[in-house]
TORLO-348877 format. One record per residue (C-alpha): x, y, z; residue in three letters. Coordinates in steps of 0.02 Angstrom, whole numbers, plus 50000, padded with zeros to 5 digits. Example, Ala and Ser with C-alpha at 12.3 -4.5 7.8 and 13.67 -1.06 7.14 Angstrom:
506154977550390ALA
506844994750357SER
# end
This chain:
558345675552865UNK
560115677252951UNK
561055658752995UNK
560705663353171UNK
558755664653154UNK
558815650253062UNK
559615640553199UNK
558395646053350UNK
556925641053255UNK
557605624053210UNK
558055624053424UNK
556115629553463UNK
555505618153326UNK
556285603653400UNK
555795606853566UNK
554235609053523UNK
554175592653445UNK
554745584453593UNK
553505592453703UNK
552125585453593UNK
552995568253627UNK
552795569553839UNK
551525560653919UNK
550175571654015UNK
549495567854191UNK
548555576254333UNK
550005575554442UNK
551965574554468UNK
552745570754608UNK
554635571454635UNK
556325571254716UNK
555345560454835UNK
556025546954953UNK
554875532754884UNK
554575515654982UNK
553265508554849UNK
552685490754949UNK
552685482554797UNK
553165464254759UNK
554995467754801UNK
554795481154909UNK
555865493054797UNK
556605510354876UNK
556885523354768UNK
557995536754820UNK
557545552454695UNK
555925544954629UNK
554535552054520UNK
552845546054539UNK
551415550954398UNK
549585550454443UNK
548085552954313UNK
546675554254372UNK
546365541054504UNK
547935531154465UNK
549545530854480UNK
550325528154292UNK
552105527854314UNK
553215526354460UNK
555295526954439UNK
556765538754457UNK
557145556554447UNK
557275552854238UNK
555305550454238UNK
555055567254248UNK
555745574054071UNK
554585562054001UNK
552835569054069UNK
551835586054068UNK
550985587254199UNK
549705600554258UNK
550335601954450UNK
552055595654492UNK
552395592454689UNK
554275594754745UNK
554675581554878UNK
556195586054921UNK
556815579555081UNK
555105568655099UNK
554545550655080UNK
553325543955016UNK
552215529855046UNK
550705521554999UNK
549125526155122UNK
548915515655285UNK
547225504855292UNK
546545503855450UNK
545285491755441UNK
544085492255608UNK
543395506855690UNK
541815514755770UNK
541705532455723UNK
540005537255813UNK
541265532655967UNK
542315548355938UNK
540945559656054UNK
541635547056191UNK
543475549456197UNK
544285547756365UNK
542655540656458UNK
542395521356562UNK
544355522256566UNK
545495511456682UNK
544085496856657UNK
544045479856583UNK
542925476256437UNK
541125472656479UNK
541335487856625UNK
542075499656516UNK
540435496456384UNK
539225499256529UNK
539955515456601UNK
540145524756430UNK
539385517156248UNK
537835508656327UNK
537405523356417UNK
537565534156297UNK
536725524556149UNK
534935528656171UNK
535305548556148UNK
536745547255979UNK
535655556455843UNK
536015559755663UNK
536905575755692UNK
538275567255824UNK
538515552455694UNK
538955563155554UNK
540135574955680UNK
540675560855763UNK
541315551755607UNK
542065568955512UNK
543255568955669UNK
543625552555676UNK
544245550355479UNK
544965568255514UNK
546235562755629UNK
546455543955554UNK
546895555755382UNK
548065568755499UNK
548935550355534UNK
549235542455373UNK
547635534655346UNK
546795534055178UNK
545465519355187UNK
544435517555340UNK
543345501655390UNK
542055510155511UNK
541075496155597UNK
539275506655647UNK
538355495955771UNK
537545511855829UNK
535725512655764UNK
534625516755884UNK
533715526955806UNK
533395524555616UNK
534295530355461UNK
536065533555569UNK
536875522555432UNK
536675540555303UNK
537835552155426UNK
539225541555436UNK
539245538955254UNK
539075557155207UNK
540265561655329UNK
541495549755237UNK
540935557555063UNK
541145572955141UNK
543025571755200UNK
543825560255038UNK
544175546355145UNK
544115529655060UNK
542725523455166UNK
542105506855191UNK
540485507355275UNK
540325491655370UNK
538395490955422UNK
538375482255592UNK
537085478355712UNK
537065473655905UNK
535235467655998UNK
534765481556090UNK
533185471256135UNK
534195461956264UNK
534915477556368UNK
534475478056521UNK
533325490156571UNK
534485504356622UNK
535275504056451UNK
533625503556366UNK
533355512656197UNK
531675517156101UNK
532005509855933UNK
532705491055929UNK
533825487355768UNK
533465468755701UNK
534365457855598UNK
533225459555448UNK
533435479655469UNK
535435473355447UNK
535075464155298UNK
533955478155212UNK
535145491755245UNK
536625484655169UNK
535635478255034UNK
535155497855004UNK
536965504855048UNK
537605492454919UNK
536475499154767UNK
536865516554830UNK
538865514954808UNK
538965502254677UNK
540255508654560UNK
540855523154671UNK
542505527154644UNK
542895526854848UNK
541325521454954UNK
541065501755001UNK
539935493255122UNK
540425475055227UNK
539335465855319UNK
539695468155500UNK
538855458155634UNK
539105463855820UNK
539795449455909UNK
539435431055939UNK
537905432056024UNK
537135446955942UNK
536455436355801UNK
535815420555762UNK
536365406555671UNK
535185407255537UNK
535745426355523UNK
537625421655506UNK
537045407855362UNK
536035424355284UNK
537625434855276UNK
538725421955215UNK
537205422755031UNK
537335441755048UNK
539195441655040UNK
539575431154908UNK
538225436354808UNK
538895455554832UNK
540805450254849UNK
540905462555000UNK
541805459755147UNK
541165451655318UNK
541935456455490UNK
541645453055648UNK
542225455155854UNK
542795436055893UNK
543695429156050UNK
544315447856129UNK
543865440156310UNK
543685420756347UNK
541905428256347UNK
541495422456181UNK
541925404356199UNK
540885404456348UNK
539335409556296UNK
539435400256142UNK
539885385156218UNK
538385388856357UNK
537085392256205UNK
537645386656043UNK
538415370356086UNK
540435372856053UNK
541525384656030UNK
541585402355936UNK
542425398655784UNK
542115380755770UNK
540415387255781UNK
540655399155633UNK
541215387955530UNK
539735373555544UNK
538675386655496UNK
539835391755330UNK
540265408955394UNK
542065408055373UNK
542875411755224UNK
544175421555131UNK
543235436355127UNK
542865435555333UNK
544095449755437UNK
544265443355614UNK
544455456055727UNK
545665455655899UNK
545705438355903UNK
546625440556081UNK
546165422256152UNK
546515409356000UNK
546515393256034UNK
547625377455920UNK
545945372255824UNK
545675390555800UNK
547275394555698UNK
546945377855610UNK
545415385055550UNK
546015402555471UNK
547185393855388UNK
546125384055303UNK
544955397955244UNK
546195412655235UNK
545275420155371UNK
546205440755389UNK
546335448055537UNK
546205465855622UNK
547305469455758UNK
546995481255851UNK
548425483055999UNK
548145499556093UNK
546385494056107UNK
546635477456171UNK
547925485056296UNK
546995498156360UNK
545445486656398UNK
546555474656466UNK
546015461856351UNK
547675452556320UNK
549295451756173UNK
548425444356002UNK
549755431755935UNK
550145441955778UNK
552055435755751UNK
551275419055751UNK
549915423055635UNK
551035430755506UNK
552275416955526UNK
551115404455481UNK
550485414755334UNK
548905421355402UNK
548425439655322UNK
548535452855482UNK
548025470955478UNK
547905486255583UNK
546665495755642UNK
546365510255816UNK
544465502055847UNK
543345517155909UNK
544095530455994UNK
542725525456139UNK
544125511256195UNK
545655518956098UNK
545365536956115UNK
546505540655944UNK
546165536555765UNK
547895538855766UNK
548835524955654UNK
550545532655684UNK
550435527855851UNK
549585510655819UNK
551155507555701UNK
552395508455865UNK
551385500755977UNK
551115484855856UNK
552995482755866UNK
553325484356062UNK
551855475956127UNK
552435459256047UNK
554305460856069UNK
554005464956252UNK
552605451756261UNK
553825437756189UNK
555175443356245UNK
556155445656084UNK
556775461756002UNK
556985453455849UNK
554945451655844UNK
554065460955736UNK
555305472055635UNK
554885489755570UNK
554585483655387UNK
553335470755434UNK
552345483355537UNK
552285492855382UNK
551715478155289UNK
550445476455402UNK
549765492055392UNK
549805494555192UNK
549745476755107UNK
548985466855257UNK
547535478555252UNK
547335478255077UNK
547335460755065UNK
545965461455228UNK
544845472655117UNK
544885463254961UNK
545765477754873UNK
547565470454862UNK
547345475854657UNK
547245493854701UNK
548975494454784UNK
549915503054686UNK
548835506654576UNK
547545518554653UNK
548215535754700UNK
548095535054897UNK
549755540654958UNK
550565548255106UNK
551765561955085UNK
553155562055253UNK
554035576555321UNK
555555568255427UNK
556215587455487UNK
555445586855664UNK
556425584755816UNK
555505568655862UNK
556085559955706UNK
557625567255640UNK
559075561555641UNK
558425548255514UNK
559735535255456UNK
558205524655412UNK
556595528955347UNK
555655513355370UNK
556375512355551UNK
555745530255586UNK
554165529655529UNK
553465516855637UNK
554745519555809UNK
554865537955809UNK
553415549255705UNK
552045556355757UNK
550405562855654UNK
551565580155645UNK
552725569355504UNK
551215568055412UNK
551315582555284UNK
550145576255138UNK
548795564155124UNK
548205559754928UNK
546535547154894UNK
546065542854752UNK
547235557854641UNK
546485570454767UNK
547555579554898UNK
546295578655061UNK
547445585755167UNK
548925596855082UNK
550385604255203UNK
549225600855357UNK
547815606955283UNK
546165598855254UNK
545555602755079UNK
543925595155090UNK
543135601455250UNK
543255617655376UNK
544285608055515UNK
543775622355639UNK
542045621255599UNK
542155603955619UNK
543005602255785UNK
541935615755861UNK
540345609555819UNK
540995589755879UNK
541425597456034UNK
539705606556063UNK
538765589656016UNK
539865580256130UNK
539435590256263UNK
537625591356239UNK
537765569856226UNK
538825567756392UNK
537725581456499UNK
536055572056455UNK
536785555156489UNK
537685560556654UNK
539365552056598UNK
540895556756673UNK
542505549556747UNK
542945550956943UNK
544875554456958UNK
545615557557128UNK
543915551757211UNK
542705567357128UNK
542025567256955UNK
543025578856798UNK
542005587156677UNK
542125603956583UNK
# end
């Protein structure tokens, strides 16, 4: 053997040995922008990020890559990266009523398009309904979705939404609601009447069917203050901290709530609540537009969360939560779109901006809620809402950013441009749980065509046997 031969195979050798020494994972990411959210909120300019399986094993700079194998390597270049928004209140089944009962205030924007329309929702516009819905909220930076389905007027509804969740990828938390049909008035009237005991039994079922999944939940998720009764709020606080699930809940969007309750139940909403032991950590509160002193007292003292949900509340009119204050005084505060019914988006991009303006404008300070704490918000807030702060970090639900569009660029900050000047078209990549459910724009899980063609038809079919439809410039628009 010449000196020379002898030499590459001692070169091949040793590289083979080192080879045998690297780490193996599912995925690499790198030359990525990375804003992790953790504890210190670290940046990392030419950062690596590992994910195995689920998880995300290693995080760090460009280094980390020599030291894993891994058997699909993404090349960020030029991107950031960030962990996956939580939005954490919606309505899905809502999506089949985008755009209708605008320009009205609360209770007269539910009678001229959900209430109507109730009675005819079937299986088939649930399940569309909600693949839309968790479409767009992923198209926006969404990977974990609270849907709050009040909509079960006919049985077994609970099933679409779910598989329509499977379906997609989404982290889904299925939060099994109920509102009493039995006291509609007779125009809104439906033939099957959910009950409170149907409430309990369903989630009792959904919870055996998802135990142990690796992405599907279920919360507890009573309509509003007078949809149940107190011996049903004293039931759900047993089922929740016998399950450890979540409990959420519409409280004080209109003075309306303090009204009734004070008119039937003796005091006032949350007061209320808490006599009956409702209120705990594990409660989300969401809007909370009209808080009162002995209301804030309260969440403090249970480490009540909250979902805020701002283009909502300011397209119904309903009024400017106090959200600096709440995260001020160390209250938890998330985001969410609420159904597309009163927002008309599940678009979290846009809920990011609009979470910043609407209380600088409303206090009249631009120093009020700064770009990073929106992003807190959205990330860590509604993790901590959800009761999965643990998986921060550590499950692989991540957001890959394209910043070379002419609404965004020129960037000088990335935090800053994420939340005052992006748009779902900055979303390039969406990643839950080590799967890539939408890739360059893409949806990987579902035919997006199919999908939006067949919502479209079923929309339709809904809004022409209901007779919905908004009047604009004095005569009714339709198709």
């Amino acid at each position: 053997m010449s000196q020379t031969s002898g030499i590459i195979l001692f070169v091949l050798a040793m590289v083979a040995q080192e080879e045998s020494h690297m780490k193996k994972a599912d995925v690499m990411i790198k030359n990525a922008y990375i804003i992790t959210m953790d504890h210190d909120r670290n940046i990392i300019s030419n950062g690596c990020i590992v994910i195995d399986k689920d998880k995300i094993t290693a995080v760090g700079g460009g280094e980390l890559a020599s030291c894993y194998e891994a058997s699909r390597v993404v090349d960020a270049k030029g991107k950031f990266v960030f962990p996956g928004m939580i939005s954490t209140h919606s309505h899905l089944f809502q999506t089949m009523l985008k755009g209708l009962g605008r320009d009205k205030l609360l209770f007269d924007w539910l009678d001229s398009s959900v209430r109507t329309a109730l009675h005819r929702f079937d299986g088939e516009m649930c399940y569309y309904a909600a693949l839309t819905g968790c479409m767009e909220a992923i198209q926006s930076g969404t990977t974990t979705l609270l849907d709050y389905m009040y909509c079960h007027t006919s049985p077994g509804l609970s099933d679409y939404v779910t598989q329509a969740m499977e379906d997609i990828g989404i982290r889904g938390i299925y939060g099994r609601g109920f509102t009493n049909t039995a006291n509609f008035p007779p125009e809104f009237k439906v033939a099957h009447h959910d009950t409170e005991q149907d409430m309990f039994d369903d989630v009792r079922r959904l919870y055996k069917k998802y135990e142990g999944h690796s992405r599907m939940s279920v919360a507890l998720a009573p309509g509003i203050i007078w949809d149940n009764t107190d011996d049903g709020y004293r039931e759900m606080r047993k089922m929740a901290d016998e399950m450890h699930i979540p409990l959420t809940m519409h409280v004080l969007e209109s003075e309306d709530d303090d009204k009734y309750c004070r008119e039937v139940r003796g005091g006032r909403t949350i007061p209320h609540l808490e006599r009956l032991g409702f209120i705990g950590p594990d409660f989300i509160a969401v809007h909370c537009v009209c808080m009162e002193e002995e209301d804030f007292d309260i969440f403090k003292q249970y480490d009540v969360k909250v979902s805020h949900n701002p283009v909502s509340n300011m397209i119904l009119a309903s009024g400017v939560a106090p959200v600096e204050r709440m995260v001020k005084e160390g209250l938890t505060v998330s985001l969410a779109c609420d159904g597309s019914a009163s927002n008309d988006t599940q678009d979290m991009m846009e809920v990011l901006k609009t979470t910043a303006l609407l209380q600088k404008v409303h206090l009249r300070d631009a120093a009020a809620m700064p770009a990073s704490r929106v992003l807190e918000l959205a990330t860590l807030g509604g993790a901590k809402a959800v009761m999965r702060e643990g998986d921060l970090g550590m499950k692989a639900d991540l957001v890959i950013y394209d910043p070379f569009h002419g609404r965004s660029i020129p960037v000088h900050d990335p935090v800053s441009a994420i939340v005052y000047s992006s748009s779902q078209a900055n979303i390039e990549s969406v990643m839950v749980d080590g799967v890539f459910v939408m890739e360059h724009k893409r949806m990987t899980m579902i035919d997006e065509e199919k999908v939006l063609y067949a919502t479209q038809k079923a929309a339709e079919k809904l809004i022409n046997e209901v007779g919905l439809g908004n009047t604009q410039w004095g005569r009714k628009i339709g198709n």
